[in-house]
Each structure stands twice: as structure tokens, then as C-alpha cells.
py3Dmol code that shows the C-alpha trace and the ligand (Angstrom):
import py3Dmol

protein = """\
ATOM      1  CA  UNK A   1       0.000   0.000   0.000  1.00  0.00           C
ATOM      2  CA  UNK A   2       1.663   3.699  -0.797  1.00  0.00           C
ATOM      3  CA  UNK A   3       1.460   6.186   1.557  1.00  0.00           C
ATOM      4  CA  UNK A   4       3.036   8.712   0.032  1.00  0.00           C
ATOM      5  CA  UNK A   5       3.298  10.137  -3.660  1.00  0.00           C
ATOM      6  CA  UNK A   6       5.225  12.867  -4.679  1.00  0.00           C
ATOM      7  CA  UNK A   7       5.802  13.867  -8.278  1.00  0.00           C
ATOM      8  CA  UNK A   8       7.474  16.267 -10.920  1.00  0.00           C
ATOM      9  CA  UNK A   9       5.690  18.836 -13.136  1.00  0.00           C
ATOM     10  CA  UNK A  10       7.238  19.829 -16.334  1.00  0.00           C
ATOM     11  CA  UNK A  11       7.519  19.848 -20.068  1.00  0.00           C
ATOM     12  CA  UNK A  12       9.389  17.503 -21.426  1.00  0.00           C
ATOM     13  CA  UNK A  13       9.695  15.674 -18.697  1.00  0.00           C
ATOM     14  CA  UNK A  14      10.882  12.280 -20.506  1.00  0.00           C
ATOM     15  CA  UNK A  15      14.700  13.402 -19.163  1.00  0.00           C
ATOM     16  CA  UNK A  16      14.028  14.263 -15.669  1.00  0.00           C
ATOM     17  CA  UNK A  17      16.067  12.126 -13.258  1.00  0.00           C
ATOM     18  CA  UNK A  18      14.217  12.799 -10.053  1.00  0.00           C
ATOM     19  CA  UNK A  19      11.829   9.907 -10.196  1.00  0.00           C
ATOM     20  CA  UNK A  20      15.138   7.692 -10.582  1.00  0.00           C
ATOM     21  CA  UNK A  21      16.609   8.864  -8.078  1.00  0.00           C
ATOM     22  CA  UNK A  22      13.527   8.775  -5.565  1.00  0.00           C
ATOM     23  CA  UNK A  23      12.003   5.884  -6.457  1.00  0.00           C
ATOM     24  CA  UNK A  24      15.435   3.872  -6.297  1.00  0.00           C
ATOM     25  CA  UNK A  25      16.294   5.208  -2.889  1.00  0.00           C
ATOM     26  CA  UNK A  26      12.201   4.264  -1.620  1.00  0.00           C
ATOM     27  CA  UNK A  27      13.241   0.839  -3.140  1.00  0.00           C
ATOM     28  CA  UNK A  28      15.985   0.497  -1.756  1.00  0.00           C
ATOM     29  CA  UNK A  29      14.778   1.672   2.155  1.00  0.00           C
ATOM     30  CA  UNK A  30      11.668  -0.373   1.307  1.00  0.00           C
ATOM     31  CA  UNK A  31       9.485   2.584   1.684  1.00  0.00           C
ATOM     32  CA  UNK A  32       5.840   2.924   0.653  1.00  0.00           C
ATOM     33  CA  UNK A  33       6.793   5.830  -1.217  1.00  0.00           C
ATOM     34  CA  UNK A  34       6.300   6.687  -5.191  1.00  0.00           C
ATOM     35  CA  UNK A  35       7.528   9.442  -7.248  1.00  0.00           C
ATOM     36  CA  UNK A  36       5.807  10.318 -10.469  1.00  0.00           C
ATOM     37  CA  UNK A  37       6.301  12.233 -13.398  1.00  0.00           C
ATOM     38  CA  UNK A  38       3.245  14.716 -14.761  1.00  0.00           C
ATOM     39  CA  UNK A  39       3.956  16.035 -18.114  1.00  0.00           C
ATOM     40  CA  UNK A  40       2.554  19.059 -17.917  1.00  0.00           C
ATOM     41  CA  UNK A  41       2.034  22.183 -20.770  1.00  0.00           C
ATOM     42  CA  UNK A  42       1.913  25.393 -19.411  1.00  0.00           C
ATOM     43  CA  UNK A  43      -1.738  25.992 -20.566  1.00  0.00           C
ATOM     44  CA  UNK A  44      -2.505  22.999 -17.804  1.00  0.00           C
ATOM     45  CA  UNK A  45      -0.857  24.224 -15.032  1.00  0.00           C
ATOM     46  CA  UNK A  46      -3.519  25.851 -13.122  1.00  0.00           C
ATOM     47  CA  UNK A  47      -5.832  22.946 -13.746  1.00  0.00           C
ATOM     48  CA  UNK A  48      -2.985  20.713 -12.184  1.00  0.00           C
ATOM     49  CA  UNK A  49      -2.565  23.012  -8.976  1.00  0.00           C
ATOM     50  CA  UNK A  50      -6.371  23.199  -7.953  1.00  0.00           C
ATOM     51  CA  UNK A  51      -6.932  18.877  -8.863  1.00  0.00           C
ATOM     52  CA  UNK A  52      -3.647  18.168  -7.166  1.00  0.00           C
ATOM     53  CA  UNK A  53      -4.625  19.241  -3.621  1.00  0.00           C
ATOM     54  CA  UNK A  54      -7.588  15.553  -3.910  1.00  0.00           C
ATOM     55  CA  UNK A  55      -4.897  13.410  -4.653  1.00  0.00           C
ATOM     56  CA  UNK A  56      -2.599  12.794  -1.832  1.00  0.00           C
ATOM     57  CA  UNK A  57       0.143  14.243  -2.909  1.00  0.00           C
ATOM     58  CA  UNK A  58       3.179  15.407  -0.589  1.00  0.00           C
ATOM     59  CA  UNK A  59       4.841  17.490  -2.922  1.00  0.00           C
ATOM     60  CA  UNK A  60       6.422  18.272  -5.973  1.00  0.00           C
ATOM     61  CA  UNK A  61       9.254  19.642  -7.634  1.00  0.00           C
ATOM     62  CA  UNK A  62       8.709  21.612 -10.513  1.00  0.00           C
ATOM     63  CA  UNK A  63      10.739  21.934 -13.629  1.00  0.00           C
ATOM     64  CA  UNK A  64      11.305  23.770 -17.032  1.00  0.00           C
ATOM     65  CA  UNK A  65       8.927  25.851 -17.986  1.00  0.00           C
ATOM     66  CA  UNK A  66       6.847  26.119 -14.880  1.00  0.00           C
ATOM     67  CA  UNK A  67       9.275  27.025 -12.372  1.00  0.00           C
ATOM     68  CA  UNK A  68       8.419  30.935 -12.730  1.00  0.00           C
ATOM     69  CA  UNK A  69       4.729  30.275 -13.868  1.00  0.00           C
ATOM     70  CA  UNK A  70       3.827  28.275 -10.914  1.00  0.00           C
ATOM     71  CA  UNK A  71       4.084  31.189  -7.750  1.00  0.00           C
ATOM     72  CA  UNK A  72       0.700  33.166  -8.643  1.00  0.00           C
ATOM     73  CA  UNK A  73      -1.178  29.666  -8.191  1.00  0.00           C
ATOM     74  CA  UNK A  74       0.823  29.157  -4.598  1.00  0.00           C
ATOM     75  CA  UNK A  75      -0.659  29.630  -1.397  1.00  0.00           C
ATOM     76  CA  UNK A  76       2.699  30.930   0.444  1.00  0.00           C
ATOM     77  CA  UNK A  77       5.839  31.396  -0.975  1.00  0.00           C
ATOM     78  CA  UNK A  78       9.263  31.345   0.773  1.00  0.00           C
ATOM     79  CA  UNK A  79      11.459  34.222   1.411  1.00  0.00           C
ATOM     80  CA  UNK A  80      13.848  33.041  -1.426  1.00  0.00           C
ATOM     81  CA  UNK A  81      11.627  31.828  -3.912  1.00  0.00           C
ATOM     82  CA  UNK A  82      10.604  35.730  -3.541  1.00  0.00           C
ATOM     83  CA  UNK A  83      13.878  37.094  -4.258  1.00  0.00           C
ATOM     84  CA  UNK A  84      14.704  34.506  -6.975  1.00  0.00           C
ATOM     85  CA  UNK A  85      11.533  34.513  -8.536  1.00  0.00           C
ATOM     86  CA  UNK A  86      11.428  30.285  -9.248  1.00  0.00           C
ATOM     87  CA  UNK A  87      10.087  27.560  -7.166  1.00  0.00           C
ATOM     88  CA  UNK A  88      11.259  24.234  -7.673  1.00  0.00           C
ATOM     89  CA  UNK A  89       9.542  22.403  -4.710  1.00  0.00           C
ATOM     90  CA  UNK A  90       6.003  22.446  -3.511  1.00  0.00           C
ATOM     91  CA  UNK A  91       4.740  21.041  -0.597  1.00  0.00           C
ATOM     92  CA  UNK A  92       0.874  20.080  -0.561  1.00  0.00           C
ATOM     93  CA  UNK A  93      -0.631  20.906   3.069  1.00  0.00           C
ATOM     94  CA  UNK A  94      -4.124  20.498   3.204  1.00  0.00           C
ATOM     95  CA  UNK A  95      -5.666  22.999   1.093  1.00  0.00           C
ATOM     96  CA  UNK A  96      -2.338  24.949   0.627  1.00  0.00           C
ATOM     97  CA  UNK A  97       0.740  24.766  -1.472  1.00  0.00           C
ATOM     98  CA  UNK A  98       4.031  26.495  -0.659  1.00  0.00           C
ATOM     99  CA  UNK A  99       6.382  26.917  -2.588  1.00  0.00           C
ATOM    100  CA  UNK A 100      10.842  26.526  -2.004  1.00  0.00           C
ATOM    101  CA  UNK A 101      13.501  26.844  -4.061  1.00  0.00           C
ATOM    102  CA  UNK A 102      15.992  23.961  -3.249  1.00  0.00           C
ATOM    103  CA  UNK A 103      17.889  24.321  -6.490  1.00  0.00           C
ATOM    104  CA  UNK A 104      19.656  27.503  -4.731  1.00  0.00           C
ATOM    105  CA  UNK A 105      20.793  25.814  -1.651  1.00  0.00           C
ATOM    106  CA  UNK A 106      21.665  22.686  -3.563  1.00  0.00           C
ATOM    107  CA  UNK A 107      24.179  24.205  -5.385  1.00  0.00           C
ATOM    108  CA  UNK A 108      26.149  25.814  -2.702  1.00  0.00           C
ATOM    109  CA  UNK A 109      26.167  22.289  -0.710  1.00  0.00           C
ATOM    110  CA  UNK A 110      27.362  20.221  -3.486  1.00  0.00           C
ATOM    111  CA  UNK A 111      30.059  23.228  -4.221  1.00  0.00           C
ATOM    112  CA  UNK A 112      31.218  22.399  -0.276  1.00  0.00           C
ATOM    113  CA  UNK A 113      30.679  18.572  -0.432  1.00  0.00           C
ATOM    114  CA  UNK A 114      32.647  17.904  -3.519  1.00  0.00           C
ATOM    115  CA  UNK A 115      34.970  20.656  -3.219  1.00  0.00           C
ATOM    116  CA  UNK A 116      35.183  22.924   0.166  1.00  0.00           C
ATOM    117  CA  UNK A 117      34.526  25.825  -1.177  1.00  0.00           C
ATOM    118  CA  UNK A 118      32.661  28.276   1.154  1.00  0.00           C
ATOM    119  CA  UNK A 119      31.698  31.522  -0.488  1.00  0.00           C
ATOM    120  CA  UNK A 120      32.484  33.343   2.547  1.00  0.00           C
ATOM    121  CA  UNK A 121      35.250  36.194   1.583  1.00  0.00           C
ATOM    122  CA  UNK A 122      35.456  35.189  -2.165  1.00  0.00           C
ATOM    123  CA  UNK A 123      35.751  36.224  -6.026  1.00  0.00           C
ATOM    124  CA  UNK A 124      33.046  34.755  -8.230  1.00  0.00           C
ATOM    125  CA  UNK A 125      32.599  35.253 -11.604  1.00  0.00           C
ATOM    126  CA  UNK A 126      29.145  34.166 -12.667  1.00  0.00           C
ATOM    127  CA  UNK A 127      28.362  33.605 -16.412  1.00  0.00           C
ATOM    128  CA  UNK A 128      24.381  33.831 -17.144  1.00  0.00           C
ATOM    129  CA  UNK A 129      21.871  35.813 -16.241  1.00  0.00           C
ATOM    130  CA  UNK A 130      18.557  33.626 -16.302  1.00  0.00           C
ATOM    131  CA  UNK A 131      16.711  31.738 -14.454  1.00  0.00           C
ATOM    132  CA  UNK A 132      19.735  29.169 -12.629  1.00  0.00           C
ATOM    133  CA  UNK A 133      22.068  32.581 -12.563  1.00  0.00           C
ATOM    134  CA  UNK A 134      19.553  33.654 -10.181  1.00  0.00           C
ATOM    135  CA  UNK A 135      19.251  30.679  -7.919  1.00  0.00           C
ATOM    136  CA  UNK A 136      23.103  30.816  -7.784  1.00  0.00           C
ATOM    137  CA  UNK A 137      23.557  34.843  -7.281  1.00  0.00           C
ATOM    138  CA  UNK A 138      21.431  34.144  -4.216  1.00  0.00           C
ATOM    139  CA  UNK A 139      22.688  31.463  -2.665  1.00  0.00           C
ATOM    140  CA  UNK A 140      26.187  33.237  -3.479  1.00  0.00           C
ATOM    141  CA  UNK A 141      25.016  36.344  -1.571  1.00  0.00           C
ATOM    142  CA  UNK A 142      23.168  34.261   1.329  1.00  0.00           C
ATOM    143  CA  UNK A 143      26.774  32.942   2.028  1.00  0.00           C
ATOM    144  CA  UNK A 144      28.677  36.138   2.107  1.00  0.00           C
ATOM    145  CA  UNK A 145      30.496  36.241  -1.135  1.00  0.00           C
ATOM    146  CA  UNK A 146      32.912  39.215  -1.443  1.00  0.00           C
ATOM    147  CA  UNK A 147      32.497  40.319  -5.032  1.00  0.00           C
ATOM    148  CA  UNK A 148      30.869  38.811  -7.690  1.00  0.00           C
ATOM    149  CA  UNK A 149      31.066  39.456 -11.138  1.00  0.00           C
ATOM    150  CA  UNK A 150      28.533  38.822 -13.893  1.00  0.00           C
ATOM    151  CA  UNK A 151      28.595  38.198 -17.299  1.00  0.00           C
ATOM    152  CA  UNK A 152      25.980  37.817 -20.329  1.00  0.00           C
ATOM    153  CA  UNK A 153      25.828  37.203 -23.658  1.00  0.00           C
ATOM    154  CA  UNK A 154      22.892  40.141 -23.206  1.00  0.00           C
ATOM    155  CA  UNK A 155      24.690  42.654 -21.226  1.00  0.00           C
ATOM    156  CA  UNK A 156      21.399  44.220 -20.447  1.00  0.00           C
ATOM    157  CA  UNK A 157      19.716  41.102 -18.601  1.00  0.00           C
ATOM    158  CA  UNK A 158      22.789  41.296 -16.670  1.00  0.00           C
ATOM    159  CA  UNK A 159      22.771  44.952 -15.782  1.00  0.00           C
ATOM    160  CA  UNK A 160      19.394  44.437 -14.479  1.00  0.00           C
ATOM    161  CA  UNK A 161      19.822  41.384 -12.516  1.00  0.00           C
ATOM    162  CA  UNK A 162      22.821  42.757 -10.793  1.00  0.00           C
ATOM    163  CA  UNK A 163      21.177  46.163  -9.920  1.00  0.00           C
ATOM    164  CA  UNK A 164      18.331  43.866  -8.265  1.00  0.00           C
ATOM    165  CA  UNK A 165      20.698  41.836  -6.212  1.00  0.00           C
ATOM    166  CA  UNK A 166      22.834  44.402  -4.917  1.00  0.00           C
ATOM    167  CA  UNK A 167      19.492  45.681  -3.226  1.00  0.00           C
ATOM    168  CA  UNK A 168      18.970  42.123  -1.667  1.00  0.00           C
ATOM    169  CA  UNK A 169      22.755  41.256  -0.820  1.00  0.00           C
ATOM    170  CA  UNK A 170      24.306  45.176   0.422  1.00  0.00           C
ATOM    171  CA  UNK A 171      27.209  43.262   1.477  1.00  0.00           C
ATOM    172  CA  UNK A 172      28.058  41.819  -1.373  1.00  0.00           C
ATOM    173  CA  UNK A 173      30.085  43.602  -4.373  1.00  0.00           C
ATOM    174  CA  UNK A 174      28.331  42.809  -7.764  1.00  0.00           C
ATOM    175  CA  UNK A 175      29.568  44.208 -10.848  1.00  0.00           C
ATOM    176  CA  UNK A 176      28.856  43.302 -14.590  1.00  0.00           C
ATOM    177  CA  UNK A 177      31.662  42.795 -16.868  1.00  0.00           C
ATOM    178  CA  UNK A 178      31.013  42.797 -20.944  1.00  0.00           C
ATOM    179  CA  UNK A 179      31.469  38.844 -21.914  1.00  0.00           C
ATOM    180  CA  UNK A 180      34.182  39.604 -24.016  1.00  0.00           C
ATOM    181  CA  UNK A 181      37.795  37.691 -23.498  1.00  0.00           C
ATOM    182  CA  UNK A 182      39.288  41.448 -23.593  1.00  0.00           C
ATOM    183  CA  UNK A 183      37.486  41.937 -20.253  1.00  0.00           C
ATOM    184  CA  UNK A 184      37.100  39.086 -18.691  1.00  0.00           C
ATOM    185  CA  UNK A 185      41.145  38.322 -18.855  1.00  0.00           C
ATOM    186  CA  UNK A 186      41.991  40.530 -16.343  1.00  0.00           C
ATOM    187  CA  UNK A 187      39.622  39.317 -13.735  1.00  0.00           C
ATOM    188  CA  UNK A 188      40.606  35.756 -13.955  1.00  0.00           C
ATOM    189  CA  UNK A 189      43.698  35.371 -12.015  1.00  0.00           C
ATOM    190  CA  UNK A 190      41.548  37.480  -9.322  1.00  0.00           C
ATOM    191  CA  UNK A 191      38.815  35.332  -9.064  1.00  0.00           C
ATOM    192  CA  UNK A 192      38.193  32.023  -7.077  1.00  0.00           C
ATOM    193  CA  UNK A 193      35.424  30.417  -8.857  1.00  0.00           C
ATOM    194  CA  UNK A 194      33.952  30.477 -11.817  1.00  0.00           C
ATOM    195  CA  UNK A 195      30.613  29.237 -12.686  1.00  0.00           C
ATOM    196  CA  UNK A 196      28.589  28.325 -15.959  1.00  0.00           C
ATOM    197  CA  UNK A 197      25.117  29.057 -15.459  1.00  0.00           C
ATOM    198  CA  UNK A 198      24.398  28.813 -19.227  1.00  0.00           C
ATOM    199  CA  UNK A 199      22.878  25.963 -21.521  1.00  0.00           C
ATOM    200  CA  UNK A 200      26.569  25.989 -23.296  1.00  0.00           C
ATOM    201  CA  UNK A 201      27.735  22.851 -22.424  1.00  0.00           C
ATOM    202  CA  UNK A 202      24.994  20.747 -23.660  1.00  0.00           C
ATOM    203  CA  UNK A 203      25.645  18.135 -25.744  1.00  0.00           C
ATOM    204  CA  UNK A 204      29.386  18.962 -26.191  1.00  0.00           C
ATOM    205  CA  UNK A 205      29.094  22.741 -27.002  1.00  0.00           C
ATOM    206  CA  UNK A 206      31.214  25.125 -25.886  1.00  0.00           C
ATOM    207  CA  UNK A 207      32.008  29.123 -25.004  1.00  0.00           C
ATOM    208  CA  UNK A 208      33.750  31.117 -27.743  1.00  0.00           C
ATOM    209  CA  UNK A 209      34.416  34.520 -25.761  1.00  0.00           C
ATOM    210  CA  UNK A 210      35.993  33.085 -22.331  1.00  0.00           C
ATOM    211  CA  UNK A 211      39.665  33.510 -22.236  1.00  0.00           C
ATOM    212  CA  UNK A 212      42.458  30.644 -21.784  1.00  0.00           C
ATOM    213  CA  UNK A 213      41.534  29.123 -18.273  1.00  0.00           C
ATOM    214  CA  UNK A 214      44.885  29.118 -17.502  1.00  0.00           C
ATOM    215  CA  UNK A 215      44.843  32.791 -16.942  1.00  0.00           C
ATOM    216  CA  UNK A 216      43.168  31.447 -13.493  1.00  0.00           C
ATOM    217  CA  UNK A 217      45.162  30.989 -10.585  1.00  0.00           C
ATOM    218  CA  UNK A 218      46.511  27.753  -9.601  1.00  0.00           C
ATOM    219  CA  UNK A 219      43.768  27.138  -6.520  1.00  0.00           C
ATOM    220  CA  UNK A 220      40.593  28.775  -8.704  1.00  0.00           C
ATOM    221  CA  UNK A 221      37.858  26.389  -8.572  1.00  0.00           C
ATOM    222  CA  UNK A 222      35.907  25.886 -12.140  1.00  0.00           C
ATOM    223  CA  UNK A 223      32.006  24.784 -11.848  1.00  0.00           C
ATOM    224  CA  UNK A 224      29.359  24.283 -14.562  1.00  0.00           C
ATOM    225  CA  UNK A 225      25.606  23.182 -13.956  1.00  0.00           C
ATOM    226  CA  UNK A 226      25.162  21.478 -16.903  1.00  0.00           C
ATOM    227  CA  UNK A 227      25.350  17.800 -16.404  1.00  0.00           C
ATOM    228  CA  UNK A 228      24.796  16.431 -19.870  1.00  0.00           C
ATOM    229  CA  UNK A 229      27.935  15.433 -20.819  1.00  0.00           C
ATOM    230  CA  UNK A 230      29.076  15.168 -17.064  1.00  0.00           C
ATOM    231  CA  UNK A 231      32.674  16.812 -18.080  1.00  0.00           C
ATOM    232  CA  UNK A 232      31.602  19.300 -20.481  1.00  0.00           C
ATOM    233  CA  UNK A 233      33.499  21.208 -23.040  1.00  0.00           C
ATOM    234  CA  UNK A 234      34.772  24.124 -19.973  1.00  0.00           C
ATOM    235  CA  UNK A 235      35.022  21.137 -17.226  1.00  0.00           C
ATOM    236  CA  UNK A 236      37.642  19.394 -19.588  1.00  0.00           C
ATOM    237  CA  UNK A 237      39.934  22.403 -20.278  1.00  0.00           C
ATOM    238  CA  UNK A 238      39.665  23.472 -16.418  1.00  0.00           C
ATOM    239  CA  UNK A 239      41.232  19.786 -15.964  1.00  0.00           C
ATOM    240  CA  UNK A 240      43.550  19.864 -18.766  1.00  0.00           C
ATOM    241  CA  UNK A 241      44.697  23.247 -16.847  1.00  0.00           C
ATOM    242  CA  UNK A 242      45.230  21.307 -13.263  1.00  0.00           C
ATOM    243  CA  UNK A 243      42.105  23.387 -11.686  1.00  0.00           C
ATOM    244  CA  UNK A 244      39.942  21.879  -9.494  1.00  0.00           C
ATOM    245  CA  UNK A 245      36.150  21.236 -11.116  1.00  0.00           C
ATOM    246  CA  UNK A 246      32.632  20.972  -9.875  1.00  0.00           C
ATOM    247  CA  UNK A 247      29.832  19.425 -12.398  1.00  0.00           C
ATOM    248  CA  UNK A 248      26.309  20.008 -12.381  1.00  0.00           C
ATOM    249  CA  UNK A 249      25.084  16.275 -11.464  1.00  0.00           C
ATOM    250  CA  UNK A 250      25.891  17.382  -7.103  1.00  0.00           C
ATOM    251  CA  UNK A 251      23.643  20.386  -7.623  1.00  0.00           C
ATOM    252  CA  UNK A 252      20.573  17.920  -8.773  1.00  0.00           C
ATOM    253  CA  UNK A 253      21.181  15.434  -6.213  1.00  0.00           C
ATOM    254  CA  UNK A 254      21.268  18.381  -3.107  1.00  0.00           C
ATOM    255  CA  UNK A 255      18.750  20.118  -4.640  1.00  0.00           C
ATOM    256  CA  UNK A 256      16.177  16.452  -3.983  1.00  0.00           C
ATOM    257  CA  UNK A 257      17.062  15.735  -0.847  1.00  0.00           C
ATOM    258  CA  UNK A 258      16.580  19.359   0.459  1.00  0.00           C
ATOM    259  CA  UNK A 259      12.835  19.002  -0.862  1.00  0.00           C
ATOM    260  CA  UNK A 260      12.649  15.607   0.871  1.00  0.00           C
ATOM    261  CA  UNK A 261      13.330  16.915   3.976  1.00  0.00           C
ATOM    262  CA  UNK A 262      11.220  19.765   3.117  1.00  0.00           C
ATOM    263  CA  UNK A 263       8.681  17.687   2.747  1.00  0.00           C
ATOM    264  CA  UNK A 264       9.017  14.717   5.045  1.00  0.00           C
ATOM    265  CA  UNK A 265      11.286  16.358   7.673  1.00  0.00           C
ATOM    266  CA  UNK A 266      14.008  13.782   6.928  1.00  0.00           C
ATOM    267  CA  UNK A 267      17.248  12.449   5.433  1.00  0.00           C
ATOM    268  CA  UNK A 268      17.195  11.251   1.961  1.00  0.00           C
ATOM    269  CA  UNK A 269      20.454   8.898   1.410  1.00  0.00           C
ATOM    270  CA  UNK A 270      20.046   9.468  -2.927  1.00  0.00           C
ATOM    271  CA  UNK A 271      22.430   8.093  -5.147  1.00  0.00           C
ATOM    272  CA  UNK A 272      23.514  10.474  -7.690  1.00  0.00           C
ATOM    273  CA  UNK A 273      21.552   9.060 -10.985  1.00  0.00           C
ATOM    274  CA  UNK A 274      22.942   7.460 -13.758  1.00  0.00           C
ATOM    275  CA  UNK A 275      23.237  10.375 -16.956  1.00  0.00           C
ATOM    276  CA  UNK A 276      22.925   9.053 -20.520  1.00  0.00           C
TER     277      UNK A 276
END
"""
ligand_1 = """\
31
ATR
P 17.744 29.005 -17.164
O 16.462 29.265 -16.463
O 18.058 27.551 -17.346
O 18.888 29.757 -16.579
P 17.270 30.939 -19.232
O 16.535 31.770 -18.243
O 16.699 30.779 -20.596
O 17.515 29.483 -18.682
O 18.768 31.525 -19.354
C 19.697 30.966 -20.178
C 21.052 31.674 -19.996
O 21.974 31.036 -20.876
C 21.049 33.143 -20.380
O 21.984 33.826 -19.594
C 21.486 33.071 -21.844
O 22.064 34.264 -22.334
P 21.127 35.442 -22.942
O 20.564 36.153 -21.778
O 22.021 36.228 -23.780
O 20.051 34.708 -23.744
C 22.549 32.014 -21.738
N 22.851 31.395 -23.040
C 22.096 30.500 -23.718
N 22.717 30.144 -24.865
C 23.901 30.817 -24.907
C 25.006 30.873 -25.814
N 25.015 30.132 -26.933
N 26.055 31.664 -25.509
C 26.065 32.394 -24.372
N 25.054 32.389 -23.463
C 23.984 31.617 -23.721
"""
view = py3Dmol.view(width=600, height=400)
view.addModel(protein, "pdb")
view.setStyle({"model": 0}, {"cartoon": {"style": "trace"}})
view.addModel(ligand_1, "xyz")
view.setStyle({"model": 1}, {"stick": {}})
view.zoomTo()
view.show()
């Protein structure tokens, strides 16, 4: 008999990796639990939130494109979903949903699991300026980063993102830099990490404008989200340079058992799931 069902809402969904990784680790703990996938289009979204509440659901975690579309049908939002504008995890209570963003958090403890790094006091460039840049420039901020630099392909998404967080994170130096190699050399053998927030990566693409990595320094830390190829294209030169690397596989794991113990109150032991 199940007891509990939690899901995932997006479109496509056919990729997502959550309900391995959930219903493997209920499997393997011999929990009542299931995990299901709802492929949703956006035009079905608010007919999902108002049936979902009958159906003894926990939660859910939401995915592309409804991460953003989702908060006006929320019942209570937390203070970062707020501030990053994106939920990724929903918990069903009653007649209420509220709405987390784990994918924020997730990041910064796979960063510290699989690396040490602690923000606290450091140089961060930041390439992107969408919807993951976001989850990232806060959880960057949260943790007392020193300076962080953006970059865009569209300087003006940028511009604007940065003016926002400054507001939110006082302590914090942001700072937009043109995503140009002329400008961006200088500021890499300043800067401690560097993170791809981008789709480049993907399926073996790669950046055009990012100067030699080696112009890091020797400790500088080099971290992309993407996790299709696991080493992409920038993961492979950082290596190739002798600097340590951070792929984006950690930041999906953390991210699921944050909203398991959002919505269960406890530990999720995941394995990290197997990428294609
Ligand atoms: P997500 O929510 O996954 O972050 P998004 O909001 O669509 O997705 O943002 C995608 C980010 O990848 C943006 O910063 C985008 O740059 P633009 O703002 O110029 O569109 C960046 N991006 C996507 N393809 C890119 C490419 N080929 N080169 C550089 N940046 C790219």
C-alpha cells in the first residue's frame, strides 16, 4: 500500500532524473513511497494546482517551464523563492501549497561537499543571467560572497539582474563585466570560482568569448551546472589546466534531498543518478 506520492511537473519531462533517483532510494529503504512524473504544458498548469490538492500528494518539484509560472497559483511562498523569482519544490498541506527553491541551496552544498569551497570572503565570476544565474547569485550572496562578477551574452539582462541583487545582498560587491575575453582576462587570475550558469555545455558545445583558463590561478575552482555530458566542453579544459572542477550532477542530487526533507522532515540517502 503507498502512503506517500510525490511527483514532478514539467515539459518535457521524458529526461528528468528525479523519479530515478527517488524511487530507487524508496526501493531500496523499502518505503511505501512513489515518485511520479506529470507532463505538464503550461496551458494545464492551473488545472494541475487546484486537482492536485484531492490526490494525496506530498509534494512536488517543478521543472522547465513552470518554475516561474507556478508562484501566482501558490498559497505561500518562501522568502527566497521571492527574491529569486522560481520555485522548484512544492509542498501540498491540506488545502495549501508552498512553494521553495531547493535548487539555490543545492548548489552551494554540493560546491562544499565535492569541493570545500565556502563563499564566505570570495571572487566569483558568474556567467548567465537567467533563471539558474539567479538561484546561484542568491545562494552566493546568502553565504557572504565578497564580489561577484557577472557576465551575459545580453549585457542588459545582466545589468538588471545585478542592480536587483545588490538591493537584496548590500554586502556583497556585484559588478557586470562585458562577456568579451578582452574583459574578462583581467579578472581571472583574481577570481576564485567560476561558474557556468548557461545551456553551453549541452551536448558537447562550448564558449567562444571566455579567455584561456589558464589565466586562473593555480587554486581557482571551475564549476558548470550542466550535467549532460558530465565533463563538459569548460570542465575538460579546467582539468587539462590542473584546476579543481565541480559538475552540475551534485547540484541535482542536493537540490532532492533538500525538498525531501522539506517535505518529510528527513534524510534522503540518494544516489547520484545514472546520466545518458
Ligand atoms: P535558465 O532558467 O536555465 O537559466 P534561461 O533563463 O533561458 O535558462 O537563461 C539561459 C542563460 O543562458 C542566459 O543567460 C542566456 O544568455 P542570454 O541572456 O544572452 O540569452 C545564456 N545562453 C544561452 N545560450 C547561450 C550561448 N550560446 N552563448 C552564451 N550564453 C547563452
Amino acid at each position: 500500500m503507498i502512503s506517500k506520492i510525490f511527483g514532478i511537473i514539467g515539459d518535457p519531462i521524458d529526461h528528468s532524473l528525479s523519479p530515478q533517483m527517488f524511487n530507487s532510494f524508496f526501493q531500496k529503504k523499502n518505503l511505501p513511497h512513489l515518485y511520479l512524473r506529470f507532463h505538464l504544458k503550461k496551458k494545464d498548469l492551473g488545472r494541475f494546482v487546484k486537482k492536485c490538492r484531492g490526490w494525496g500528494l506530498v509534494g512536488f518539484n517543478v521543472t522547465i517551464p513552470h518554475k516561474e509560472s507556478i508562484l501566482p497559483f501558490l498559497d505561500k511562498i518562501d522568502p527566497a523563492v521571492k527574491i529569486i523569482g522560481a520555485a522548484n519544490t512544492v509542498v501540498v498541506r491540506g488545502n495549501r501549497l508552498i512553494g521553495y527553491n531547493t535548487d539555490a541551496e543545492g548548489y552551494s552544498l554540493s560546491l562544499r561537499r565535492e569541493t570545500g569551497f565556502e563563499p564566505r570572503g570570495k571572487s566569483i565570476l558568474v556567467i548567465g543571467a537567467g533563471g539558474a544565474s539567479r538561484a546561484i547569485l542568491y545562494t552566493l550572496g546568502r553565504h557572504g560572497a565578497r564580489q561577484i562578477f557577472l557576465t551575459n551574452r545580453t549585457r542588459s539582462k545582466a545589468l538588471r539582474l545585478c542592480d536587483e541583487f545588490k538591493r537584496h545582498f548590500p554586502k556583497t560587491a556585484f559588478k557586470v563585466v562585458r562577456f568579451h575575453p578582452t574583459d574578462l582576462a583581467p579578472l581571472f587570475p583574481k577570481i576564485d570560482l567560476l561558474i557556468n550558469t548557461t545551456s553551453v555545455g549541452l551536448k558537447g558545445t562550448g564558449f567562444k568569448n571566455l579567455p584561456p583558463l589558464l589565466f586562473l590561478h593555480s587554486k581557482a575552482i571551475v564549476s558548470d551546472i550542466v550535467y549532460r555530458p558530465l565533463i563538459t566542453h569548460l570542465l575538460k579544459e579546467a582539468k587539462r589546466c590542473h584546476l579543481k572542477t565541480h559538475g552540475g550532477l551534485g547540484m541535482l542530487l542536493h537540490q532532492a534531498v533538500l525538498a525531501y526533507r522539506i517535505w518529510t522532515g528527513k534524510k534522503a540517502l540518494l544516489d547520484a543518478p545514472k546520466v545518458s
